[in-house]
N, C-alpha and C positions, 0 to 999 in steps of 0.2 A: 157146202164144201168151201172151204177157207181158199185163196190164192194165193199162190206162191210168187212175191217179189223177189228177183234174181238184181243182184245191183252188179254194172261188172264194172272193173278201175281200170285207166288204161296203164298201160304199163310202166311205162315214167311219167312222169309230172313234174317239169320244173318249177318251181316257185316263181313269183315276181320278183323278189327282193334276192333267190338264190343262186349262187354263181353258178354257170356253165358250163363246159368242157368242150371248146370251141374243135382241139384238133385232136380229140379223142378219134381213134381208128378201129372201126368193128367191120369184120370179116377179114383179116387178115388170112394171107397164107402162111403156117411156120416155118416154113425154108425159106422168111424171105424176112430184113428189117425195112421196116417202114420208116419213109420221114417227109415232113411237108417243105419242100424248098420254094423261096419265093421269086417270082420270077421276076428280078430286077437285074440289071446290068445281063452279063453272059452265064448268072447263074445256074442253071436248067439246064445249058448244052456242057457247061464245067462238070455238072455232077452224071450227064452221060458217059463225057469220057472219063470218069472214074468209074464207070462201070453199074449207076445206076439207071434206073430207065422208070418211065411215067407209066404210071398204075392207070390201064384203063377196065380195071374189070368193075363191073356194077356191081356186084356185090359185096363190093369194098365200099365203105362208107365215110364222111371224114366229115367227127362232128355231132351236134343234136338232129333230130329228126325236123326237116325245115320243107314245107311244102312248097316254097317259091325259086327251091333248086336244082328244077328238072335237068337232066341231062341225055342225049342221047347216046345211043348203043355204043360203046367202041369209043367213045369220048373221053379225053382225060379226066380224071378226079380233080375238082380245083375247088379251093375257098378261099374267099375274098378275108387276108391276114388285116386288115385296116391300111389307108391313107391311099386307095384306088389301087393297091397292092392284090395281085393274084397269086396265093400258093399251089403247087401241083406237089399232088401226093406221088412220091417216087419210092422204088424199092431197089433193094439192092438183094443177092442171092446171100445166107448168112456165113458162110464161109468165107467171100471175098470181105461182108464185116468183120468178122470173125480176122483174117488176117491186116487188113486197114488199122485195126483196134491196138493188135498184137504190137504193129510197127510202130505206129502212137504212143502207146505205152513204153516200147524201147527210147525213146527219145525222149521221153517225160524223166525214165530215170538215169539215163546218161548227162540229161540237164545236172537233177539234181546231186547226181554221182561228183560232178563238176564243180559244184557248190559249196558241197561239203569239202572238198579238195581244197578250193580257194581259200573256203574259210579258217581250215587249220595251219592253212600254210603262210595266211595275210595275219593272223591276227593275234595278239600275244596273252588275251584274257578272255574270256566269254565264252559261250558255248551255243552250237547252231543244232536242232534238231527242227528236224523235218516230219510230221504225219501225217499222214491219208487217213481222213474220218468218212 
């Protein structure tokens, strides 16, 4: 009777020579936008009072699969960004993004609402066009 060689692959492989995906985020919630902030200066408590807060659930992941980044229970999510630099993965709920963005955006085109203004009204040849690619 012949035997059956079963080969099994693991599931990713990164190369040696292939680039990474250092702050890639698996296990997200979708009611919530993720983002990695670094904890220098008063950044971390800035983006609580804006309303976001430090991801500690484990089954949020941030990152390649790394065996020398245990964490325990209930512990922030954090990855070392380079230069002794720690990021903590924080969420916000997507509605308070969702309006953050909205008010952003307002401003981005009252800028340039402002610009074009200026410019027809400074300049006696030329022509200014603005796009969002």
């Amino acid at each position: 009777m012949a035997e059956t060689l079963t080969i099994k692959r693991q599931a990713r492989r990164t190369p040696i020579n292939g680039t990474r995906n250092k702050l890639t985020v698996r296990g997200k919630d979708p009611d919530y936008e993720y983002r990695v902030v670094n904890d220098t200066d008063d950044r971390v408590n800035e983006m609580i009072d804006r309303g976001y807060e430090i991801v500690k659930d484990q089954n949020v992941k941030v990152g390649d699969k790394r065996v020398s980044t245990p964490s325990a229970e209930g512990s922030p999510v954090k990855i070392s960004v380079g230069g002794g630099v720690q990021g903590y993965l924080m969420r916000i709920k997507k509605e308070y993004y969702q309006e953050d963005r909205a008010a952003k955006d307002a401003q981005v085109d009252a800028t340039e609402t402002s610009m074009r203004e200026e410019a027809r009204t400074n300049t006696d040849y030329g022509k200014l066009s603005i796009n969002r690619d």
